[in-house]
N, C-alpha and C positions, 0 to 999 in steps of 0.2 A: 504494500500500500504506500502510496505517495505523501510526503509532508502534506503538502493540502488534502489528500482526500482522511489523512487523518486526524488532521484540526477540526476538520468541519465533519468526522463524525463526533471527535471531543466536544462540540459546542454542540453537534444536539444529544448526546448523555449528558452534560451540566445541567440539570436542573437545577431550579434555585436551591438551594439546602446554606445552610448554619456551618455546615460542615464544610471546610476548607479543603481543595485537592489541595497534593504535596507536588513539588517539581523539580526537576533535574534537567539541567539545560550545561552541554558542554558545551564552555565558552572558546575554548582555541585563543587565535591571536587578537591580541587587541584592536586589528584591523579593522574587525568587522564592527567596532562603532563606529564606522567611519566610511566604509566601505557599504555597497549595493550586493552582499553576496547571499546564494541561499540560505544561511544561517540568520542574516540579521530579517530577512524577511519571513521567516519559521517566527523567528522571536517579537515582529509585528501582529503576526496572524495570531498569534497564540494571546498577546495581550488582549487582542480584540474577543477573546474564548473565555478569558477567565474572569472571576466575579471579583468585585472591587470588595478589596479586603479593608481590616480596622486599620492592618500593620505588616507590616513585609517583616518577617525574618530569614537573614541571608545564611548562609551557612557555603564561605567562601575557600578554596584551594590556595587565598594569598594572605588569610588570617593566620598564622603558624604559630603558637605559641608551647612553651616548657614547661609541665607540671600544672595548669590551668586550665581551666575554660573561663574564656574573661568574653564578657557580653558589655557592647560599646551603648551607654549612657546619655552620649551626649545629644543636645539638646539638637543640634545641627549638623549632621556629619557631615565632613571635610569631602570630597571626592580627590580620591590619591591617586596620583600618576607612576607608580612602580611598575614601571619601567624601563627601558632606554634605547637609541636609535631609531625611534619612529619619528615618524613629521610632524613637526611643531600643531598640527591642525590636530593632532590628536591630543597634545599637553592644554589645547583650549580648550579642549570637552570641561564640563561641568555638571554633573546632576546636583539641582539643588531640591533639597526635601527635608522634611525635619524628621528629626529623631522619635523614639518613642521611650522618653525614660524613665515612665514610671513601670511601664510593662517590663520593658530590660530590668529593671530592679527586680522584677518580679521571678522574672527567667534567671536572675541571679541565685534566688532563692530557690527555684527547680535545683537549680542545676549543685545547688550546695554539696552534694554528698560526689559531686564530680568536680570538684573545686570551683567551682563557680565563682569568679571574682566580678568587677565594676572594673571599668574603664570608659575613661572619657576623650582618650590620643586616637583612636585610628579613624573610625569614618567608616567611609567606600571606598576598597581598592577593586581596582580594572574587573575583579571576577565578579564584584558585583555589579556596577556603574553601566558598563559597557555592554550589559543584558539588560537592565532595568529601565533605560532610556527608552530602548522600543515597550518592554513590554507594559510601560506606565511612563509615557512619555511627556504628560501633563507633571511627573513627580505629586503628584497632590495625595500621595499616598507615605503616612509613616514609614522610616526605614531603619531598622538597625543590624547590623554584625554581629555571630556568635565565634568564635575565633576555635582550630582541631589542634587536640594535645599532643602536639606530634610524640610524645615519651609513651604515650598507651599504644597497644594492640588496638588490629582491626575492629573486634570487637567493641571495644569501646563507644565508637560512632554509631554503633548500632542501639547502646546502651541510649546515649544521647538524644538519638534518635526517638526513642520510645517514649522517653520524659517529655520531652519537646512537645508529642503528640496531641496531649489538650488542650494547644491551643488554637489546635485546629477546628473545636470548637466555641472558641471564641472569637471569630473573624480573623484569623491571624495565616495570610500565606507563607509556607515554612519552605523558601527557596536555597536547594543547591547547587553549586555552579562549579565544575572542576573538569575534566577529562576520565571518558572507562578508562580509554589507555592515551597515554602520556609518557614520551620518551624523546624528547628535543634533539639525542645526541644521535637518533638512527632518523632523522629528519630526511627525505626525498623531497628534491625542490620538484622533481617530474612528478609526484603525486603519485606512484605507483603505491598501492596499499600492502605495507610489508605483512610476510604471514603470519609473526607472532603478535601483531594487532590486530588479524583478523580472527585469529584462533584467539586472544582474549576477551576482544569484542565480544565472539560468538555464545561464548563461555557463561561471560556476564547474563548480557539476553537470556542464553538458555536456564542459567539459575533464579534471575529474578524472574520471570514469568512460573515460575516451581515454587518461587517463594521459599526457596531454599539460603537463606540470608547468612546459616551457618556457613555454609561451604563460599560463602563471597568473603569470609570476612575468618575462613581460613590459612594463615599464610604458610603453613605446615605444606596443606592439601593443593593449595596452588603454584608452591615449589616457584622453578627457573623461570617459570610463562611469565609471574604475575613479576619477578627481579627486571626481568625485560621489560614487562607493559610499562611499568612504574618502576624507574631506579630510586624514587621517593616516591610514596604515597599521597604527597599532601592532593595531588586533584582526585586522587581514588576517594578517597573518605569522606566529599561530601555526598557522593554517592551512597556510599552505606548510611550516613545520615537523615537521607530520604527513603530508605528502604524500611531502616529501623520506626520512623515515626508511621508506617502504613499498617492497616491490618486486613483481617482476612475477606474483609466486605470488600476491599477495594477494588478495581476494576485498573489496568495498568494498559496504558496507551501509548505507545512509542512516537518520537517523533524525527528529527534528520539520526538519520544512523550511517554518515559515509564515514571516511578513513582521510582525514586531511592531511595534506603533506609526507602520507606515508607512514606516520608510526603516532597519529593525536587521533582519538576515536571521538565525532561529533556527535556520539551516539544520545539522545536527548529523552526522556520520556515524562509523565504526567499519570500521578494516583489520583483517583478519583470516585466517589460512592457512584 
């Protein structure tokens, strides 16, 4: 099925509900805020699908923090430019939106028995900003960051995940943004889709439609494949992140699934009642 024919079956399964879907959206390069390519117009079509939430929570691949999960406070997030060598036309990008900081105080308290800390320094960086623009392009929607501990196991995100999950019924979209497979150093500028991204890719897909979250967030069980997909994790884990807050009513909708550059999988999906 084709990105459009499967937005526009996700926009007619959205009925109105209380209940918030969860989303997974590989972001790739920061290009594509900036850029006309199939990805940012998947992430146009999609906004136009989903229901206007109380609060966006991000769950980003550029948040990385030590011994914490520290959820950003601030009243304004910053929109961060971490990056470097792109064209000044992208260091002008801005999403400006307000924060949500009494809810993040609140998500602080979720998250207490997972170190749950306050922070008011980071904002938006590119894994969030540079999806958010299309998919709430007015900004008029709260936004804040929950930051992945890079010191815990796979498991963990999935932990996170699950806490995370009520508040999804409180109008709150629980967005993450990172790559299945992420490997910058086997980059093909020809685009040719190398096999150990396509055998990860495939991997992913075939477990999370099984709902088998154990085996994703096995790193025993997925051995050399997943050292390849991911020489770091940190864009795997927002993925287990949005797996972990789903459950068994959910309904799982895929959306761009190609192989960019060779070894970054845009593989994208959406939970949904």
């Amino acid at each position: 099925m084709s990105t459009v024919q499967s937005l526009s079956a996700l926009r007619d399964r959205l009925s109105p509900s209380d209940r918030m879907p969860l989303v997974f959206l590989g972001h790739g390069s920061p290009m594509n805020a900036i850029e006309d390519t199939q990805y940012s117009r998947a992430w146009t079509e999609l906004g136009k699908t989903l229901p206007h939430p109380k609060a966006i929570l991000v769950v980003s691949a550029h948040w990385m923090t030590k011994g914490t999960t520290l959820v950003d406070v601030s009243a304004f997030p910053r929109t961060i430019h971490d990056f470097y060598g792109f064209p000044q036309e992208l260091f002008d990008q801005h999403y400006i939106a307000e924060g949500a900081p009494e809810l993040a105080r609140e998500v602080v308290s979720l998250l207490a028995s997972h170190h749950g800390e306050e922070d008011d320094t980071w904002g938006l960086d590119h894994g969030a900003w540079t999806i958010l623009k299309f998919l709430y392009p007015n900004a008029d929607v709260p936004v804040f960051q929950v930051s992945i501990d890079m010191t815990r196991d796979l498991d963990y995100q999935l932990e996170i995940g699950q806490i995370l999950s009520e508040l999804r019924d409180r109008g709150v979209l629980i967005l993450g943004s990172g790559n299945v497979v992420h490997n910058l150093r086997r980059l093909d500028w020809n685009g040719k889709p190398q096999d150990f991204a396509l055998e990860f890719d495939a991997l992913f897909a075939n477990k999370l439609e099984d709902r088998n979250f154990a085996a994703l967030a096995d790193r025993r069980g997925l051995g050399k494949l997943l050292q390849v997909a991911h020489p770091t994790v940190d864009h795997y884990l927002p993925a287990l992140t949005i797996a972990g807050a789903s459950d068994a009513k959910d309904k799982l909708t895929w959306m761009t699934d190609s192989i960019d550059l060779g070894s970054v999988s845009m593989r994208s999906f959406v939970f949904h009642a």
